[in-house]
C-alpha positions in Angstrom: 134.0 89.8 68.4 130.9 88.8 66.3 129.8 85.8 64.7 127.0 87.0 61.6 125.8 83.5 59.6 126.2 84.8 55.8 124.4 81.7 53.8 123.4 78.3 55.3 126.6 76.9 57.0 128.5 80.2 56.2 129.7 83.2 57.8 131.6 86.3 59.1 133.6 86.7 62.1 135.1 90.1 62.8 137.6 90.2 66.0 140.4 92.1 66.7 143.8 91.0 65.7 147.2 92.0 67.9 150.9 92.1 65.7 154.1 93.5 68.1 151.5 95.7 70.0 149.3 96.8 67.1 145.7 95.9 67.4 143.0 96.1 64.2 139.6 94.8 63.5 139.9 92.3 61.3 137.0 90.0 59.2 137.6 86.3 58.0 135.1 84.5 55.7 134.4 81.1 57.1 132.3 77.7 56.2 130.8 75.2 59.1 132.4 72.0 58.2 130.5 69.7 60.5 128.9 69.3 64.2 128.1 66.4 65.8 128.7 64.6 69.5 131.8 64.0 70.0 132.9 60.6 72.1 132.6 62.4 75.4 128.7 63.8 74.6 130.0 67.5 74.0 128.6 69.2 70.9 131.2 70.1 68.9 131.8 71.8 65.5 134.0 71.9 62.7 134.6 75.7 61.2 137.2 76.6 58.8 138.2 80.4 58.1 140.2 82.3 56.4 140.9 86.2 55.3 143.8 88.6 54.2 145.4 91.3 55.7 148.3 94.0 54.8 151.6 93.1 57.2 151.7 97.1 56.8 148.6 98.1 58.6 150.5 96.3 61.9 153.8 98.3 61.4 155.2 95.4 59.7 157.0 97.4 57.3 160.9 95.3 56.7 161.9 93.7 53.4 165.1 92.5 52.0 164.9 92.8 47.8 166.2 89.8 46.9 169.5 88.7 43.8 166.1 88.4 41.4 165.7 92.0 42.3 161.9 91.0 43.8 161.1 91.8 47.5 161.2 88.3 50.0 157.3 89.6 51.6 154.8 90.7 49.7 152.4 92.7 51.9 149.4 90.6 51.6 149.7 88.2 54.2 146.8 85.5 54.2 145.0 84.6 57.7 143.5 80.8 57.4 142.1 79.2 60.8 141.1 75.4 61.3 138.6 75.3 64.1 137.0 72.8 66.1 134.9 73.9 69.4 132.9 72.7 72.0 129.9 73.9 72.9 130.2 75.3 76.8 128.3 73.4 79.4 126.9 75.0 82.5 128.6 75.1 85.6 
């Protein structure tokens, strides 16, 4: 997994992605909301991500057309994370 800062307070973070035991590399586009101490004196952030994938590339290949003759899932499915971390401290 990598973490590469793309413009002040954004950036790319490629990881792998598992679907009913298919695994692919996949790449969101993300923004830092915020960091700052939290109540407890860990230094947390705010991230928020997001990034689209085809359901097909993960064997997710089922439809049902539907009475308006139009399939029920397209096969652009949109990834969008809300993230908020703390900073690890030493042990």
């Amino acid at each position: 997994m990598g973490l590469i800062p793309t413009a002040a307070g954004d950036y790319r973070i490629t990881g792998d992605l598992t679907i009913k035991g298919t695994t692919r590399q996949v790449t969101l586009d993300g923004t830092v909301n915020g960091a700052g101490t939290d109540p407890w004196g860990n230094e947390r952030i705010a991230l928020e991500a997001s990034g689209t994938i085809s359901r097909k590339d993960f064997g997710l290949n089922w439809n049902q057309m539907l009475e308006a003759g139009v399939c029920s899932s397209g096969d652009k499915i949109t990834i969008t994370l809300d993230l908020s971390t703390v900073k690890a401290t030493e042990q």
